[in-house]
C-alpha positions in Angstrom: -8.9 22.3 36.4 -5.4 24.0 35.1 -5.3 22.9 31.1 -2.8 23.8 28.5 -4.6 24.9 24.9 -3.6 25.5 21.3 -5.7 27.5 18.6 -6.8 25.4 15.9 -5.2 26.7 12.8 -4.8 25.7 9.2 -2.1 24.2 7.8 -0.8 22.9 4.7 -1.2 19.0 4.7 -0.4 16.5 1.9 -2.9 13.2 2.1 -1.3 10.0 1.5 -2.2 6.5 -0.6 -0.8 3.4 1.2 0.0 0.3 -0.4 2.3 -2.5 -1.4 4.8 -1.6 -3.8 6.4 -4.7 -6.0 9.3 -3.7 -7.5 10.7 -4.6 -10.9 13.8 -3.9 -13.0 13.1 -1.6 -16.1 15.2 -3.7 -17.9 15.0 -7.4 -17.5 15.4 -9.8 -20.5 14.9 -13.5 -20.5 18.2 -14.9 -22.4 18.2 -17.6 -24.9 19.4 -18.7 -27.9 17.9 -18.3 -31.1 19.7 -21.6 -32.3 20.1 -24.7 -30.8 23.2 -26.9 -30.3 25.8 -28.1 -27.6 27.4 -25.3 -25.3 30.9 -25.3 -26.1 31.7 -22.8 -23.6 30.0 -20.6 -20.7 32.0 -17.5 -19.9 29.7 -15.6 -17.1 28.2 -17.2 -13.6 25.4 -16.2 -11.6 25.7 -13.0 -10.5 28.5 -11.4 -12.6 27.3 -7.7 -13.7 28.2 -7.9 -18.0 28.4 -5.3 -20.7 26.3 -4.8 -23.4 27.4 -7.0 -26.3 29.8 -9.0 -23.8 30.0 -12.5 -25.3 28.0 -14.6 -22.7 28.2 -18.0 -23.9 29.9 -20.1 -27.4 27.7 -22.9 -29.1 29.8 -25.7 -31.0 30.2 -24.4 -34.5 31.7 -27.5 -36.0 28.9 -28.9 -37.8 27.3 -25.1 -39.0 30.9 -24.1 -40.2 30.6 -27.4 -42.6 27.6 -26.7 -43.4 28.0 -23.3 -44.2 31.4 -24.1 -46.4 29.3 -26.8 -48.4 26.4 -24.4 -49.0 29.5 -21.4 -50.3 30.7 -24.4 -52.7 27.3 -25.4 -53.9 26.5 -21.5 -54.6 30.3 -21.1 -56.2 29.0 -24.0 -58.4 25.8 -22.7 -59.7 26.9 -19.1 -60.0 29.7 -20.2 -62.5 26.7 -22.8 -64.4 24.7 -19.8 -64.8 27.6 -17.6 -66.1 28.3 -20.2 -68.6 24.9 -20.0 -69.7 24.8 -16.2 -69.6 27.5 -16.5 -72.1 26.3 -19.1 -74.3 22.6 -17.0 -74.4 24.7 -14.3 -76.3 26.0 -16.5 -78.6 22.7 -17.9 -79.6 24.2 -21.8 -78.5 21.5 -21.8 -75.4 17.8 -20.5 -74.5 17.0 -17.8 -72.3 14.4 -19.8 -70.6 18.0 -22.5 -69.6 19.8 -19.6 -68.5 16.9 -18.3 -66.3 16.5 -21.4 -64.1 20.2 -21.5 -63.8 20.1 -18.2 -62.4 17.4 -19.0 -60.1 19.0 -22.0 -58.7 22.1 -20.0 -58.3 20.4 -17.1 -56.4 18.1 -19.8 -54.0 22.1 -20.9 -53.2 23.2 -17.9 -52.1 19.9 -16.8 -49.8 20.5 -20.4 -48.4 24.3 -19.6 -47.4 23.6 -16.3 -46.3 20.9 -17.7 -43.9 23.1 -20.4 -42.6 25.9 -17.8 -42.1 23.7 -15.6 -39.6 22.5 -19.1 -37.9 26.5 -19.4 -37.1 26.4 -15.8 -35.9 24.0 -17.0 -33.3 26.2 -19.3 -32.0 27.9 -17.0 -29.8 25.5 -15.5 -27.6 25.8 -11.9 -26.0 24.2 -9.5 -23.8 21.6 -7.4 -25.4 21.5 -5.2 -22.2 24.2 -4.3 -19.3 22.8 -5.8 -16.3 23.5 -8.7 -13.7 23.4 -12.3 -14.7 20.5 -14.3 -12.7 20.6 -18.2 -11.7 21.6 -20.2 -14.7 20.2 -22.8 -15.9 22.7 -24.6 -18.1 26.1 -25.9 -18.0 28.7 -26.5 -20.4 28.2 -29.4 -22.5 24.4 -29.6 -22.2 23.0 -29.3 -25.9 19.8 -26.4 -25.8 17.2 -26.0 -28.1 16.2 -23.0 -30.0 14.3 -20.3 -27.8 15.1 -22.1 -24.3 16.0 -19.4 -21.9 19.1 -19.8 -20.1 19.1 -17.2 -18.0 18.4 -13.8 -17.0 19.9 -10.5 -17.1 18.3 -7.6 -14.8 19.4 -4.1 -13.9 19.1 -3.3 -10.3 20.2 0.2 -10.8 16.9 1.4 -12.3 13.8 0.2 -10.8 10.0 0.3 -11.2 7.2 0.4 -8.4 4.2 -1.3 -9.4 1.6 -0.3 -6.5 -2.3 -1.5 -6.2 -4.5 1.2 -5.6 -8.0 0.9 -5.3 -10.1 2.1 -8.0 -12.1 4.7 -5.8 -8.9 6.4 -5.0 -7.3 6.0 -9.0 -8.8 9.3 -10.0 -6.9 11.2 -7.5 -3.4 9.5 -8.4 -1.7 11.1 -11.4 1.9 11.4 -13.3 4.5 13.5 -11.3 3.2 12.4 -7.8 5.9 12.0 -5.3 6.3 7.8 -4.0 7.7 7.1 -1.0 9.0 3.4 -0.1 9.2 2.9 3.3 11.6 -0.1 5.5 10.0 -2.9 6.5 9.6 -2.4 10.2 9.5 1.2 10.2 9.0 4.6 8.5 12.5 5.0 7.5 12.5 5.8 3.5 14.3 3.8 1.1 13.6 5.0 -1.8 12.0 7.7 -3.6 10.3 8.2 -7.3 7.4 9.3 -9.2 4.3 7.9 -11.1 5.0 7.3 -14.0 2.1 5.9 -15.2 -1.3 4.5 -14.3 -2.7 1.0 -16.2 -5.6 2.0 -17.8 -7.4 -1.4 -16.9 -9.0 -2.6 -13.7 -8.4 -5.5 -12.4 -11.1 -7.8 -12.6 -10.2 -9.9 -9.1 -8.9 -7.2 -6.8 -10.4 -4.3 -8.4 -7.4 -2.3 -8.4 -5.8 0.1 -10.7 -1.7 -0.5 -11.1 0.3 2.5 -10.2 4.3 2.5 -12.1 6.5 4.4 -10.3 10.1 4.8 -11.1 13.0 4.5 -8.4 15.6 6.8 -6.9 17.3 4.2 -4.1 18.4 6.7 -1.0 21.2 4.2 -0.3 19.9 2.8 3.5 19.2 -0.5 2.2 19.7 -2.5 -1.2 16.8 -3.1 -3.4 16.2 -5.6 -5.3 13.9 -6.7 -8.7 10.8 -8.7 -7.1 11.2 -7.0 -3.4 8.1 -5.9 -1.7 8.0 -2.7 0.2 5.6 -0.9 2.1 4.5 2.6 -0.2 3.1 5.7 0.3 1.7 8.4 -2.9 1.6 11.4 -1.9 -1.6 13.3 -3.3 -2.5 16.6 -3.7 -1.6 19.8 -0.7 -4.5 21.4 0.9 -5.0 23.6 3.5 -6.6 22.0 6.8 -6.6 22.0 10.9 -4.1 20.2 12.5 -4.6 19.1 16.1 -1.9 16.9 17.8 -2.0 13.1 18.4 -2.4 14.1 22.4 -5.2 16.2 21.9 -7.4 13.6 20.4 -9.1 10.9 22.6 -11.4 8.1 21.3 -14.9 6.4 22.1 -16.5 3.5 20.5 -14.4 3.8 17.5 -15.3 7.8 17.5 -12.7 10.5 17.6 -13.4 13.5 19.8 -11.6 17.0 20.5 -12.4 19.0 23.6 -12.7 22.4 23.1 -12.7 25.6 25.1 -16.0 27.1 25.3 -18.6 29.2 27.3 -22.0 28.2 29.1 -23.9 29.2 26.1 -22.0 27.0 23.8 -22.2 24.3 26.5 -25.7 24.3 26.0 -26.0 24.0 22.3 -24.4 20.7 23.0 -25.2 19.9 26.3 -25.8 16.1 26.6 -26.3 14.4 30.0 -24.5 17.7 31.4 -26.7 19.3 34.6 -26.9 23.2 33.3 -28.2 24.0 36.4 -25.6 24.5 38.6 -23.6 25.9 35.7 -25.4 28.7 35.3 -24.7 29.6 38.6 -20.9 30.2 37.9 -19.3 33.6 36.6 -19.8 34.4 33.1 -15.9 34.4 32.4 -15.8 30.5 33.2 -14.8 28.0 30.7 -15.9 24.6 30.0 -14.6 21.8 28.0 -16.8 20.7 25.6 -16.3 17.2 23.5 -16.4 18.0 20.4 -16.7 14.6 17.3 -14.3 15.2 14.5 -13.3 13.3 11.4 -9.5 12.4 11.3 -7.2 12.2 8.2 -3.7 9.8 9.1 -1.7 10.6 11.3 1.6 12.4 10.0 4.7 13.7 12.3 2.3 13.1 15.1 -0.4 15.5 14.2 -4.2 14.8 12.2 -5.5 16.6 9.9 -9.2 17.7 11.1 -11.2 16.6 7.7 -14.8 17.4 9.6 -16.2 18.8 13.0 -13.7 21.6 14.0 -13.3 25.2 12.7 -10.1 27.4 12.3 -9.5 29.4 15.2 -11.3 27.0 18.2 -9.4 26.4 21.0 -8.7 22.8 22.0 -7.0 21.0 25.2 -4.0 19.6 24.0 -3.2 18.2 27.5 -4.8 17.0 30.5 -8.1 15.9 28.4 -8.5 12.2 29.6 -8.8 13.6 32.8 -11.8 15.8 32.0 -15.4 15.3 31.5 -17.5 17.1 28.6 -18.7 19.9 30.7 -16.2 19.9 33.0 -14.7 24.1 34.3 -11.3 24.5 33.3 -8.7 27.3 33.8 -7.3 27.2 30.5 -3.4 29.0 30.0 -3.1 31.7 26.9 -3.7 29.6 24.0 -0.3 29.1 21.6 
């Protein structure tokens, strides 16, 4: 039978991690207010991308603006008691020890103002990082207590990967290593990065080591903080065979390759094959002989051959489900 053959050959091939990327924003705050009181007003809504420093949100000042002018009198008051008393010290008309706790009570003023004064510089709240505002939680009017958090802001322009990979494979995934995120239904990148980082814990549940990558979007779809997206890590280049995707057929879960060969390499593998009668042929003839290899992923429609065939063999690449192992073939000039 008339087959068409390739020679085995080595070629450079880059093995692959798959997983399930999560992404995050590498810069995501939680917003809140370190003071509590009544929102006076609420200048942003969700979704509206804000500066750095742009004011977010106004708490009523009313009652911290008396409080703070009563604290400046009451430290105005004791600052000119303790002057007095300064003075009278050096004319000998009061103690030191007076004029001491006069001081004291003026200085404990003045700490007390100047804490009450940054309290009302909390009052207006702003953005601590440029980003987009997320769902908010709060309306004007409602009265929030110290720490709640409002909102948040996140950064979709700069994202991180976070990718499980299984602790047997951790030792081969390093810094620098090119990440590929691929669209959901297809192979179609959307984004591109690098490890960054690996976690240097395991997890205890999954046994898994987390993988950071950061982002380069390519533009062919938006991404978005708490997306998942298929990933790939691309591992070290080595040099191996590559046979196509039509050359390889498959029993029982086993991968096989036939390859060209004589009668005398027929019958270091012969199996259930009758030698017999193929003996009897001319020395020149071929034979196709089924061959077991070990298969990498496939990649641009070709395996890599990790096991079971050696540079330079030369395989049917079409035609093979039709043929037998031991089966004469006229093979063409191997490409």
């Amino acid at each position: 039978m008339p087959v068409q053959t390739a020679v085995a050959r080595l070629e450079a091939w880059r093995e692959e991690l798959t997983g399930v990327a999560r992404l995050e924003a590498d810069q995501e705050v939680q917003l809140a207010a370190q003071v509590g009181g009544r929102i006076e007003r609420l200048l942003v809504n969700q979704g509206d991308r804000v500066r750095r420093g742009q004011l977010v949100l106004v708490l009523d000042q009313t009652q911290l603006r008396a409080e703070v002018a009563s604290l400046r009198a009451q430290m105005e008051t004791r600052r000119l008691t303790y002057q007095r008393f300064e003075l009278l010290v050096r004319q000998g008309a009061a103690s030191a020890l007076q004029r001491d706790q006069y001081r004291e009570d003026y200085i404990s003023a003045r700490e007390a103002l100047v804490a009450r004064e940054a309290d009302l510089a909390f009052k207006d709240l702003r953005a601590p990082i440029a980003g987009v505002v997320g769902d908010l939680a709060v309306k004007p009017g409602d009265v929030i207590q110290p720490g709640q958090v409002l909102t948040r802001l996140l950064s979709n322009d700069r994202l991180v990967a976070r990718i499980d990979v299984p602790v047997a494979a951790a030792g081969r995934v390093r810094a620098g290593q090119v990440v590929t995120l691929l669209e959901g239904l297809g192979d179609r990148p959307i984004a591109t990065g690098v490890v960054r980082s690996l976690d240097p814990a395991v997890s205890g549940a999954s046994q898994v080591v987390v993988v950071r990558a950061q982002l380069q979007p390519t533009g062919v779809a938006p991404l978005r903080s708490g997306q998942r997206s298929r990933a790939r890590i691309a591992l070290d280049e080595r040099r191996v065979v590559m046979v196509p995707f039509g050359a390889v057929s498959r029993m029982a879960g086993q991968a096989f390759v036939q390859v060209v060969g004589s009668v005398a390499e027929l019958e270091r593998r012969p199996g259930q094959v009758r030698l017999d009668s193929l003996r009897r042929l001319p020395p020149s003839t071929r034979f196709a002989i089924q061959t077991p290899v070990q298969l990498g992923p496939l990649q641009k429609n070709r395996y890599p051959v990790l096991a079971g065939l050696a540079p330079g063999a030369v395989m049917i690449t079409s035609g093979e489900l039709n043929i037998r192992h031991g089966s004469a073939v006229r093979p063409d000039r191997p490409r």
